[in-house]
VOBA-1610 file (N, C-alpha, C; in pm, whole numbers, padded with zeros to 5 digits, always signed):
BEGIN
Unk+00721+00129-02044Unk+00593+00086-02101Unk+00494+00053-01990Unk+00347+00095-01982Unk+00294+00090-01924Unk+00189-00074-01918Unk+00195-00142-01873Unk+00103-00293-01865Unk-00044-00194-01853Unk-00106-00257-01956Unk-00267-00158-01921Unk-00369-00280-01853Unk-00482-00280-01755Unk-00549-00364-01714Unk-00647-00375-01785Unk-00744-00541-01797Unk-00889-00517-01902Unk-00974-00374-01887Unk-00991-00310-01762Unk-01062-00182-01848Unk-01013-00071-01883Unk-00849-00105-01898Unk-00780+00036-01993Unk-00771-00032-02141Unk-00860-00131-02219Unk-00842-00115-02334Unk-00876-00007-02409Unk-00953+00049-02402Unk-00961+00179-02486Unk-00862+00300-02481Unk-00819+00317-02357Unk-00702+00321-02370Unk-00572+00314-02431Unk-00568+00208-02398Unk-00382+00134-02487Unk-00467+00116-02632Unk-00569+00155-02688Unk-00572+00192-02817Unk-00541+00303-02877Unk-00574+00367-02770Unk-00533+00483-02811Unk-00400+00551-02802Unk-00338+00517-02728Unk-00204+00509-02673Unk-00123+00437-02765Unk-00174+00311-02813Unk-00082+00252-02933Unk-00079+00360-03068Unk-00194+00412-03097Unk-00243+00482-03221Unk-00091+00632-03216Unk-00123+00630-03109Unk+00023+00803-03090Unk+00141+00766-03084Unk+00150+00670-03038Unk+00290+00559-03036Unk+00297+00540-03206Unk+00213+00458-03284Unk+00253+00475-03430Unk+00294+00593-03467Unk+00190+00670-03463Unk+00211+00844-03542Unk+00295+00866-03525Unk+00383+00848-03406Unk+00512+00961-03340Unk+00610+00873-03470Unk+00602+00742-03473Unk+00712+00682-03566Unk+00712+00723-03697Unk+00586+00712-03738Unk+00562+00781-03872Unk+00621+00940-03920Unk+00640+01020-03770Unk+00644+01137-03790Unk+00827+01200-03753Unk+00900+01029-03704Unk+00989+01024-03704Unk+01070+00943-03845Unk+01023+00890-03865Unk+01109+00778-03984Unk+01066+00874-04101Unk+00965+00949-04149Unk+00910+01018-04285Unk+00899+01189-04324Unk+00936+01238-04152Unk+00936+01372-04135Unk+00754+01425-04241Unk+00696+01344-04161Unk+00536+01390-04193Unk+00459+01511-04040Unk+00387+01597-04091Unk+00397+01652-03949Unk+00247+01627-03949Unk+00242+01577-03795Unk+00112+01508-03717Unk+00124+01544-03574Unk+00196+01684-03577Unk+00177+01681-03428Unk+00035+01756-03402Unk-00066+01798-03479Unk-00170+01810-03497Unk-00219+01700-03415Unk-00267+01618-03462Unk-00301+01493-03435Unk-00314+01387-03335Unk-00148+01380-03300Unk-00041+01377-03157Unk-00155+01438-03062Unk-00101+01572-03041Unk-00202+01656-02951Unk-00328+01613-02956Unk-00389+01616-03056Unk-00554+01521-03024Unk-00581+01475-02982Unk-00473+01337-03011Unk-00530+01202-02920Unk-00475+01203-02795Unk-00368+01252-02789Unk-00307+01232-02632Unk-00423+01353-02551Unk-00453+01476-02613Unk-00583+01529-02486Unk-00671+01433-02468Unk-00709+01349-02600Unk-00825+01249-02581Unk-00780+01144-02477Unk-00667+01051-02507Unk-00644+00967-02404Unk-00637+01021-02262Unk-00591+01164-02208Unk-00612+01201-02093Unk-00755+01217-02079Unk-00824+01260-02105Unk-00967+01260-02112Unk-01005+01121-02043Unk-00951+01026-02121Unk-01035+00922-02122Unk-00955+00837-01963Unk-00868+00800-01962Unk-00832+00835-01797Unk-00870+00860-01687Unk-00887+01014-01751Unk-00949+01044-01623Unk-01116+01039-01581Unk-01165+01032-01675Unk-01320+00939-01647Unk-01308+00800-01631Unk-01194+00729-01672Unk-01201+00583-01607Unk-01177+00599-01470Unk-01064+00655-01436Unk-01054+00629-01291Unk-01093+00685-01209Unk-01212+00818-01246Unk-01299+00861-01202Unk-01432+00813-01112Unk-01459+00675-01234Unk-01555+00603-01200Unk-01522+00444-01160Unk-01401+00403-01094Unk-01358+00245-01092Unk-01451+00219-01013Unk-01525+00088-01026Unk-01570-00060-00937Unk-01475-00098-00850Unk-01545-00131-00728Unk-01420-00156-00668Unk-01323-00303-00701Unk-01382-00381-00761Unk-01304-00475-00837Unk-01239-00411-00938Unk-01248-00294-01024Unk-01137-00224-01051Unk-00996-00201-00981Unk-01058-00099-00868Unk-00947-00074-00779Unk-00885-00189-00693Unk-00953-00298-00707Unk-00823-00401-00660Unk-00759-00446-00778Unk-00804-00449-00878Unk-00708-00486-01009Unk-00595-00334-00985Unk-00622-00226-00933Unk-00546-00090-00963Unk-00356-00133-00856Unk-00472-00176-00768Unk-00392-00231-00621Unk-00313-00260-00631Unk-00315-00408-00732Unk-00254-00499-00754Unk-00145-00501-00893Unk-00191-00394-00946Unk-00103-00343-01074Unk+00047-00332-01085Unk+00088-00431-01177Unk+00273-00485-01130Unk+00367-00391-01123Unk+00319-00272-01173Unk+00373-00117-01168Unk+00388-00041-01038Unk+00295-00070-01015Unk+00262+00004-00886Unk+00389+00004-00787Unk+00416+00133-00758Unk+00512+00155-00649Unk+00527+00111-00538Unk+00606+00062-00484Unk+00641-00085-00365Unk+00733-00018-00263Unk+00730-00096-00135Unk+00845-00052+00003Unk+00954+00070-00029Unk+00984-00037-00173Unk+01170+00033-00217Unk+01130+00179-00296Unk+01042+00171-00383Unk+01019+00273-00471Unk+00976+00363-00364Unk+00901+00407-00252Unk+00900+00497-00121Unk+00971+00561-00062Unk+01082+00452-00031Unk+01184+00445+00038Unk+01277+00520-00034Unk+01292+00499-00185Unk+01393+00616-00295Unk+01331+00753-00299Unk+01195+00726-00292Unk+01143+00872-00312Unk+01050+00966-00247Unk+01068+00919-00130Unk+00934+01026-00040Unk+01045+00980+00122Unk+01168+00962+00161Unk+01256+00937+00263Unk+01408+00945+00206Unk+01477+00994+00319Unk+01585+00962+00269Unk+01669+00904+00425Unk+01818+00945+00424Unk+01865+00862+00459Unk+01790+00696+00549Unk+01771+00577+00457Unk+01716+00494+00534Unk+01861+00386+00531Unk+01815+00335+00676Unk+01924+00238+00731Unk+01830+00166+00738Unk+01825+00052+00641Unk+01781-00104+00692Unk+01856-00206+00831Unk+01721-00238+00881Unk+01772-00314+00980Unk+01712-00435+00942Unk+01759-00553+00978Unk+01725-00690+00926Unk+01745-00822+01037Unk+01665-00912+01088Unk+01644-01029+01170Unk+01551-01004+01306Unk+01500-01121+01310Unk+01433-01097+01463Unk+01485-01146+01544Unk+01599-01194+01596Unk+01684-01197+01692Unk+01595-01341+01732Unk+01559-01444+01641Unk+01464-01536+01707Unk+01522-01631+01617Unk+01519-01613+01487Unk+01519-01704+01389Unk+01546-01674+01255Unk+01548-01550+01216Unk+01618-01559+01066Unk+01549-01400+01004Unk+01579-01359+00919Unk+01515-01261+00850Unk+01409-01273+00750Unk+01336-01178+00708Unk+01208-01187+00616Unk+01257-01081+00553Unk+01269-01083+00384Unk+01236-00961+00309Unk+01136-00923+00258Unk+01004-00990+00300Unk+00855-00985+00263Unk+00819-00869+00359Unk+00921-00804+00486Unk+00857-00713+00548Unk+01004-00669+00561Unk+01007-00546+00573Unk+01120-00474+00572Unk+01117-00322+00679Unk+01226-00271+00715Unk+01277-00191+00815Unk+01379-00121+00823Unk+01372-00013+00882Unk+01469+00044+00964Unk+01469+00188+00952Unk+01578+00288+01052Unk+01588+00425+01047Unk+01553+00516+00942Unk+01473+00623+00921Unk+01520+00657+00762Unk+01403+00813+00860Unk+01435+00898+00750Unk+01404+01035+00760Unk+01264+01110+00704Unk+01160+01175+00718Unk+01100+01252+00646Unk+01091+01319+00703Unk+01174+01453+00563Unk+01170+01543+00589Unk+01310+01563+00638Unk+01268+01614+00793Unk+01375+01643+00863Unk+01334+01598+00966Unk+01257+01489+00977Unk+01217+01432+01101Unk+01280+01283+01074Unk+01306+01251+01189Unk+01380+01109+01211Unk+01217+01010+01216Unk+01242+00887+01155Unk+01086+00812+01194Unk+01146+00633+01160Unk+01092+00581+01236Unk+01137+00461+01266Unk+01011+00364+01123Unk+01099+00342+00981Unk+00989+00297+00901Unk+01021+00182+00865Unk+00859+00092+00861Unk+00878-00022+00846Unk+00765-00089+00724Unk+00773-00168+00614Unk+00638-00208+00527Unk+00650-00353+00500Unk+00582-00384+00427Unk+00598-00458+00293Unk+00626-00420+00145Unk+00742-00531+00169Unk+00789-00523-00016Unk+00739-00639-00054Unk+00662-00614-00232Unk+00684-00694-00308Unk+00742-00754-00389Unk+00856-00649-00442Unk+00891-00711-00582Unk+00882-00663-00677Unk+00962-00604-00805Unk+00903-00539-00894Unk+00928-00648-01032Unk+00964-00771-00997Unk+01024-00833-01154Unk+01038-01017-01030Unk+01012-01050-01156Unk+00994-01261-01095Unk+01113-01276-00977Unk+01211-01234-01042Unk+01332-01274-00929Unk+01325-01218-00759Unk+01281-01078-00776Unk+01244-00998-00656Unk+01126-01020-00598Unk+01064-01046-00707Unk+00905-01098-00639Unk+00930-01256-00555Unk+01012-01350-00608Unk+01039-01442-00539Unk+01119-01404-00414Unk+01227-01331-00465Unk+01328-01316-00295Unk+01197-01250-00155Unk+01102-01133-00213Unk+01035-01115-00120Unk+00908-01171-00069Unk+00878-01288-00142Unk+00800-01373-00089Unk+00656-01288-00123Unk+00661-01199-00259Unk+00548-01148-00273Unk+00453-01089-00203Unk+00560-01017-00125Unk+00486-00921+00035Unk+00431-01018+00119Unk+00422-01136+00109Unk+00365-01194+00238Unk+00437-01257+00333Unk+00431-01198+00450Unk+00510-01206+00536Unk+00525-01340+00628Unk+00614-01373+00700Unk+00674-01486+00748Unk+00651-01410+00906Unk+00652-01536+00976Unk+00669-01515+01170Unk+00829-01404+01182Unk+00893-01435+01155Unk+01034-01388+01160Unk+01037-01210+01118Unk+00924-01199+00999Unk+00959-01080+00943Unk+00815-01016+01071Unk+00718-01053+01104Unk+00616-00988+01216Unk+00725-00987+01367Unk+00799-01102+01381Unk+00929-01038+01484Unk+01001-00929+01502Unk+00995-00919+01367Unk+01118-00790+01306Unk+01067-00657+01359Unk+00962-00699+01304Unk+00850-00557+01322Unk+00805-00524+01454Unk+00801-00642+01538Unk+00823-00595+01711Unk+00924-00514+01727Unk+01030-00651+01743Unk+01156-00564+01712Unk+01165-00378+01720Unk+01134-00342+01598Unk+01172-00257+01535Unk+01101-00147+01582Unk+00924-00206+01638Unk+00888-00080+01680Unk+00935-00065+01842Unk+00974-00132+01924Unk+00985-00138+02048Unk+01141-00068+02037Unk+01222-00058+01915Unk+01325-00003+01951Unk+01316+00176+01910Unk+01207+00155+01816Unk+01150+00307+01821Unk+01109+00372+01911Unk+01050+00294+02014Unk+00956+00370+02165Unk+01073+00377+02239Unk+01199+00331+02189Unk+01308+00336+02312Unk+01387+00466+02313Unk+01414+00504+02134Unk+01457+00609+02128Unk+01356+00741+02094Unk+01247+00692+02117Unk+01133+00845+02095Unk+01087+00857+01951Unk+01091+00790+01876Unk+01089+00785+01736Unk+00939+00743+01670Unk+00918+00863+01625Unk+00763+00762+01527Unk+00730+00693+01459Unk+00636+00576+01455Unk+00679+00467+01335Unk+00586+00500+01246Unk+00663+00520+01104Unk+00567+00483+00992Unk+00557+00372+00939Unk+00427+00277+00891Unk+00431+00157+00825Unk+00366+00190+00691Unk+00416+00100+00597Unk+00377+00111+00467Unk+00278-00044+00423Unk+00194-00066+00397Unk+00126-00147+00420Unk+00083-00220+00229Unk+00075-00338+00209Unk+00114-00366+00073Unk+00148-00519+00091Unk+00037-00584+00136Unk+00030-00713+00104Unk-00131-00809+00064Unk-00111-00885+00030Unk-00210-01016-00002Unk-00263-01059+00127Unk-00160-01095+00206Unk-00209-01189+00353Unk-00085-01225+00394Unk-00080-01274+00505Unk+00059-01348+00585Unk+00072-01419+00521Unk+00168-01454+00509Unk+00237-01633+00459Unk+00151-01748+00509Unk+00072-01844+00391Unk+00006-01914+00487Unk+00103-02065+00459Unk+00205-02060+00475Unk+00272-02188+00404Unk+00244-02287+00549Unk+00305-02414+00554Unk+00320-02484+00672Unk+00440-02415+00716Unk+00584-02408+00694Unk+00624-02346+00764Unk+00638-02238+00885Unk+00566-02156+00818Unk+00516-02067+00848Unk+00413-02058+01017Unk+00312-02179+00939Unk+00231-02215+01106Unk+00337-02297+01172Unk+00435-02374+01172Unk+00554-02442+01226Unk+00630-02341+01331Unk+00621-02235+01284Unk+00713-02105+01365Unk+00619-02007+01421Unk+00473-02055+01415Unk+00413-01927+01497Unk+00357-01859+01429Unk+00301-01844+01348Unk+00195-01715+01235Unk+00102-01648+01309Unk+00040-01706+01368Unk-00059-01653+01414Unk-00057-01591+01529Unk+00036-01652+01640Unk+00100-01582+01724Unk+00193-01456+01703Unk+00274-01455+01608Unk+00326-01392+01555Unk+00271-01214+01518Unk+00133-01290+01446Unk+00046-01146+01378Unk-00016-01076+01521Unk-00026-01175+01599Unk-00108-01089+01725Unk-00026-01034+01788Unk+00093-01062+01823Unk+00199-00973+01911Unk+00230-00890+01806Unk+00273-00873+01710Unk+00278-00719+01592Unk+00181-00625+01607Unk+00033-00676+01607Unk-00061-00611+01634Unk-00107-00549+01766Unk-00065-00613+01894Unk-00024-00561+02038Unk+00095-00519+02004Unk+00181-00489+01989Unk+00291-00389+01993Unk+00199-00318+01921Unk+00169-00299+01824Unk+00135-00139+01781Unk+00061-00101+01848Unk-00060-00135+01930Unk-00138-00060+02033Unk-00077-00007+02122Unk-00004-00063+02165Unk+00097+00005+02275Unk+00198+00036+02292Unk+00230+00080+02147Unk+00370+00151+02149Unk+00305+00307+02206Unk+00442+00349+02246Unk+00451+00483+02364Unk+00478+00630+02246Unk+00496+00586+02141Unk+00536+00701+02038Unk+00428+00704+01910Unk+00434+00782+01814Unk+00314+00823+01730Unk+00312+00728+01678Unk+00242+00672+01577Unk+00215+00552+01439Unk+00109+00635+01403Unk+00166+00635+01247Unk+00103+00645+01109Unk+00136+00534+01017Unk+00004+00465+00959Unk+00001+00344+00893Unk-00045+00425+00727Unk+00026+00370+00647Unk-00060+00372+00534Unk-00048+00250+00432Unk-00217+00251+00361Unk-00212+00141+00289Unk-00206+00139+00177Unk-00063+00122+00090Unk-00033+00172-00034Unk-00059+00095-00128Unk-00107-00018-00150Unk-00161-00139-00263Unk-00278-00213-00177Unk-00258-00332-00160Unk-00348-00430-00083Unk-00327-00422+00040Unk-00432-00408+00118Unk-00422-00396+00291Unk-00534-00584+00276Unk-00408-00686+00298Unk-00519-00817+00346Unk-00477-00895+00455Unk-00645-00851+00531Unk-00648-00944+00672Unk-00553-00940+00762Unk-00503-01012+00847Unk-00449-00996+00964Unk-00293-00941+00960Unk-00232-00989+00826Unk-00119-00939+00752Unk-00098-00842+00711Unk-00219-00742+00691Unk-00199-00576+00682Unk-00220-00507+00889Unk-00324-00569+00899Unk-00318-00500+01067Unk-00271-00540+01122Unk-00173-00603+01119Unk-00032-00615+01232Unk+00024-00525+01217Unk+00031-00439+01104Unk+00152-00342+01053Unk+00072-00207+01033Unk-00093-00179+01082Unk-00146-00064+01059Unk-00276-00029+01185Unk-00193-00100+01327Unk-00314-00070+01408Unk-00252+00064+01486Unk-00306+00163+01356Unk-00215+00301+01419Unk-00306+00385+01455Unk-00220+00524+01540Unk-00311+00618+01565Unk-00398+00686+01436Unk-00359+00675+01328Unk-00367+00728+01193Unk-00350+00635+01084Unk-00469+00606+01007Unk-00420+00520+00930Unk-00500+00595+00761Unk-00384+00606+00712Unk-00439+00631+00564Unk-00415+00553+00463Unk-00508+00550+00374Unk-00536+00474+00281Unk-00502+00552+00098Unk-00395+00544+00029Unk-00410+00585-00139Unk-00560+00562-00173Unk-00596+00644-00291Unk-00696+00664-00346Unk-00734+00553-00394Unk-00639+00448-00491Unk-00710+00327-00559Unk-00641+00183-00452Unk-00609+00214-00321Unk-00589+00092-00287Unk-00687+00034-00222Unk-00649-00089-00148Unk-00790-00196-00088Unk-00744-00200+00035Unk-00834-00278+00121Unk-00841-00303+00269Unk-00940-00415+00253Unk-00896-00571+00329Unk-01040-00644+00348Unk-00964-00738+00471Unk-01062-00837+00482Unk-01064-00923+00576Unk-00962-01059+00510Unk-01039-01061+00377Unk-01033-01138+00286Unk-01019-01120+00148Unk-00968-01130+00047Unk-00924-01137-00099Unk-01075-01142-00150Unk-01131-01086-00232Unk-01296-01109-00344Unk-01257-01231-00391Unk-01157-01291-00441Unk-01133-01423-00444Unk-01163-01479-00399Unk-01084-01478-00278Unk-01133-01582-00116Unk-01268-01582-00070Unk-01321-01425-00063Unk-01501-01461-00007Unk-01561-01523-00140Unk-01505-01468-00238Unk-01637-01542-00356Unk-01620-01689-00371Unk-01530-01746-00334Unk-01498-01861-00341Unk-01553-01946-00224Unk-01550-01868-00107Unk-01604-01925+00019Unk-01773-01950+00049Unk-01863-01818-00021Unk-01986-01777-00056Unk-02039-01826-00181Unk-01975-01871-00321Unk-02027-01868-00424Unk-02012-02028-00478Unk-01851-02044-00387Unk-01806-02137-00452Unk-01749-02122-00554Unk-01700-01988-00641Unk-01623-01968-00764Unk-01534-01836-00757Unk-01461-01861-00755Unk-01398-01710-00781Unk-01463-01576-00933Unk-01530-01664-00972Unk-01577-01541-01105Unk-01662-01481-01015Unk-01674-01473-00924Unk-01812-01393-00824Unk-01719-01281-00751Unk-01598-01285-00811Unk-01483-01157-00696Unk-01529-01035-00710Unk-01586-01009-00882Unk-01639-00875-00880Unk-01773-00854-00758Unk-01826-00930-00745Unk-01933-00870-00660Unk-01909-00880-00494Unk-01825-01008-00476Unk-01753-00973-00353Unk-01683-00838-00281Unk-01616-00777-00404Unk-01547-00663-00383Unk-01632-00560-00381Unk-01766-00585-00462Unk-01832-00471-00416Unk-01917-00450-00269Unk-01969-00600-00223Unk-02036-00632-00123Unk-01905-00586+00024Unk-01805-00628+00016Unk-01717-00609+00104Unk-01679-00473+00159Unk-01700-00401+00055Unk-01634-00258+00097Unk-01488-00214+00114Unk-01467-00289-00006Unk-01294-00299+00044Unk-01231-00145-00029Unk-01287-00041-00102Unk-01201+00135-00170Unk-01208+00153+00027Unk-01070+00255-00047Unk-01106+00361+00025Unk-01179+00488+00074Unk-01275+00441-00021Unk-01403+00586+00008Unk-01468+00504+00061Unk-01528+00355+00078Unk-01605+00290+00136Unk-01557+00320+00326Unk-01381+00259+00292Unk-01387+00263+00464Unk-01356+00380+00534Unk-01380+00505+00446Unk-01365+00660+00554Unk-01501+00674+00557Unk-01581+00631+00517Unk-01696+00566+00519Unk-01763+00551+00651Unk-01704+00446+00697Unk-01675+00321+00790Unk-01673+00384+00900Unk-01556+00461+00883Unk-01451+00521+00974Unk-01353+00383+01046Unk-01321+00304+00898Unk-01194+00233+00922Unk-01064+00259+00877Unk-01070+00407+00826Unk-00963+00457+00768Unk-00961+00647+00810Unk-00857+00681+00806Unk-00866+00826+00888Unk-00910+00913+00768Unk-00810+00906+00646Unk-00738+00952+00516Unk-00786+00933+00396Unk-00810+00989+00316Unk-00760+00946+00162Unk-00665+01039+00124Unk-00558+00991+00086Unk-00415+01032-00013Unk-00449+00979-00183Unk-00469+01190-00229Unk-00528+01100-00332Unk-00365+01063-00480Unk-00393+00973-00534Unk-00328+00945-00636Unk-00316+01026-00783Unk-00189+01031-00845Unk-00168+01113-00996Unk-00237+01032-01058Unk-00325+01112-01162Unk-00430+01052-01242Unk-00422+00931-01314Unk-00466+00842-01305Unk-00385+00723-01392Unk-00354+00631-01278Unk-00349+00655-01167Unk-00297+00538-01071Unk-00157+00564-01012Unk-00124+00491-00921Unk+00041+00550-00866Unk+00102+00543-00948Unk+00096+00423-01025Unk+00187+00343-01140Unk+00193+00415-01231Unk+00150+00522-01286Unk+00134+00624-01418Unk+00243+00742-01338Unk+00285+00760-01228Unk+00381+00861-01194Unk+00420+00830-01052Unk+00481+00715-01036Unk+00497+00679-00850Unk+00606+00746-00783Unk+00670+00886-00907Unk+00725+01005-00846Unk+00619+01113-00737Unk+00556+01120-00829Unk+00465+01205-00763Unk+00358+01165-00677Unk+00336+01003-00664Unk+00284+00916-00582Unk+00373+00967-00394Unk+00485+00897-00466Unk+00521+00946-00277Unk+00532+01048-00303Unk+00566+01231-00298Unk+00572+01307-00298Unk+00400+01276-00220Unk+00303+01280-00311Unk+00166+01288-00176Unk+00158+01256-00081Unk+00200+01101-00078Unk+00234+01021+00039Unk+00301+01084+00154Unk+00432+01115+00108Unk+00508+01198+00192Unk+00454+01344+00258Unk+00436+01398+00199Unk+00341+01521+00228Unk+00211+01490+00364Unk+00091+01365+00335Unk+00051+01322+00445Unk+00094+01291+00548Unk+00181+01184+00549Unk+00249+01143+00626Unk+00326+01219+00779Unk+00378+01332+00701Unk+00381+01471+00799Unk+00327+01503+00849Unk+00177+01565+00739Unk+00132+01657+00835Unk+00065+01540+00918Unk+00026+01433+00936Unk-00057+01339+01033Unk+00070+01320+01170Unk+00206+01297+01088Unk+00271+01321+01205Unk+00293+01436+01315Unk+00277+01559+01237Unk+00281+01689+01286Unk+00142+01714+01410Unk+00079+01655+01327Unk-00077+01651+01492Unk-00052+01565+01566Unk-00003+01424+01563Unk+00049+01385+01702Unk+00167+01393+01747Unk+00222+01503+01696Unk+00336+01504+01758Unk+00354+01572+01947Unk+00233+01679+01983Unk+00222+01691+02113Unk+00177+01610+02214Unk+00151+01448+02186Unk+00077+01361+02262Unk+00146+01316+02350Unk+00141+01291+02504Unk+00182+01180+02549Unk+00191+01017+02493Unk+00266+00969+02569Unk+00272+00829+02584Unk+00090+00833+02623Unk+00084+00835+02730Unk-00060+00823+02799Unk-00156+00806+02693Unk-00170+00964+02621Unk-00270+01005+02529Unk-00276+00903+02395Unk-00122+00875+02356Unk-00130+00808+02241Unk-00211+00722+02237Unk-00145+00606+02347Unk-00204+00492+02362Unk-00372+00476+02365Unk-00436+00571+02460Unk-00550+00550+02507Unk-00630+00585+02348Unk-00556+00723+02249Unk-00622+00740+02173Unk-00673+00615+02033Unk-00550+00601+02093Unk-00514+00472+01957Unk-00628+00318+02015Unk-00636+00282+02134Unk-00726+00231+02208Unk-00880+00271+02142Unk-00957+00366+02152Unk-01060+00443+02151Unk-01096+00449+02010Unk-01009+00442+01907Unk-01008+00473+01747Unk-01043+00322+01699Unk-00987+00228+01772Unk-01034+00080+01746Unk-01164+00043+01808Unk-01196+00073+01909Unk-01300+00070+01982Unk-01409+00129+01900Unk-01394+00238+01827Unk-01534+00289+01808Unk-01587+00233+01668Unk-01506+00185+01609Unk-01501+00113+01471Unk-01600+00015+01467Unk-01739+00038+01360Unk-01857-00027+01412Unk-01956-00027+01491Unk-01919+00094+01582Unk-02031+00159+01698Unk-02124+00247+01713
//
């Protein structure tokens, strides 16, 4: 069953309406597949002019959609053999950011994201993608053991913000996000980042200051949550819709920008309407972006990856 958001009500009306018929046409042997067919061309219809035209306070409601395909759902279906690796050899493990060996394709690639959670219990064990000092360790870690064996890192990117608990500043957060974010500048091997739900603040670019960074069709990128600025600017959070528009947080805004390389676009309906065929795109990018840096030096990478941050805003 699909959770529909406030502007798919017209929608899940219509969607409920074919959902009756089909019962009617099961329990009474009445034939309505006439009908059936109608509304379901109509509800595709109608779909695909919604998400044709989202606000970008849409597309962070899209982002954020509890459906939406996560670390693990990637990891089953656009990679295979993956070997999780787990701790930062400092202090403990994070499952709010996750790791290790795994394959696309037939290429070996050192991948690392955020998980959220797909249900209360998992959403609690992973700390709701927001990551801890321990799990931005990991992710040193993990890419420095990639530059050791020649390996490219992919990151999957899919959070709110770092962990802002006290704990959290107790062990280093902020230190933490900046050495994640220096390791990725200067790792010696390719990085491709992509941002598959919410890319927020310093907690997505620790994990996407890549040579390549792509962005899904309905996900976000900000500094800050439309929450957080409207709240900071307005004083209310009912002001998020216009935050989100003022911010520029789609991804057509920041290729825009040129804070994003990519758009990977999404199956109609959102990832969450087919997050089979979600990574299958994903995966497919992911390549070929790996496939162009794959002739680079160490040298080249670095300096390029240098130069791509640099010009951002210039």
């Amino acid at each position: 069953m699909i959770s529909y958001l406030d502007f798919e009500k017209p929608v899940a009306a219509l969607e409920e309406r074919i959902a009756q018929l089909r019962s009617v046409n099961a329990l009474h042997d009445v034939d309505v597949a006439g009908e059936i067919g109608r509304l379901e061309a109509k509800s595709a219809d109608l779909i695909a002019s919604t998400y044709a035209s989202l606000t970008p306070w849409q597309k962070t409601q899209v982002a954020r959609h509890p459906q939406r395909p996560h670390f693990r759902d990637y990891v089953a279906q656009a990679f295979t053999d993956f070997m999780p690796l787990g701790g930062d050899r400092l202090y403990g493990d994070d499952l709010a950011i996750m790791g290790g060996f795994a394959r696309l394709g037939g290429r070996r690639v050192m991948l690392i994201g955020h998980e959220k959670g797909n249900d209360t219990k998992s959403r609690i064990a992973h700390n709701f993608g927001m990551g801890k000092p321990e799990g931005y360790r990991k992710a040193i870690r993990l890419m420095q053991m990639a530059s050791r064996f020649g390996l490219p890192v992919v990151t999957l990117v899919d959070t709110s913000g770092a962990f802002p608990g006290i704990e959290a500043e107790e062990r280093g957060q902020a230190e933490a996000i900046a050495r994640a974010t220096e390791a990725c500048l200067a790792l010696e091997v390719p990085m491709v980042a992509a941002i598959v739900g919410e890319g927020g603040s310093g907690g997505a670019v620790a994990l996407a200051s890549a040579n390549r960074v792509l962005m899904l069709e309905h996900a976000v990128y900000s500094v800050i949550s439309p929450e957080g600025c409207a709240s900071i600017l307005w004083r209310t959070s009912e002001k998020a819709p216009d935050a989100a528009q003022a911010m520029k947080v789609t991804a057509q805004d920041l290729k825009r920008l040129g804070v994003i390389d990519r758009i990977v676009k999404e199956p109609v309906g959102g990832a969450h309407r087919d997050p089979a065929a979600a990574a299958r795109m994903l995966a497919v990018a992911l390549a070929e972006e790996l496939d162009t840096l794959a002739t680079g030096s160490a040298e080249q990478l670095i300096a390029a990856r240098e130069q791509r941050f640099l010009a951002i805003g210039g």
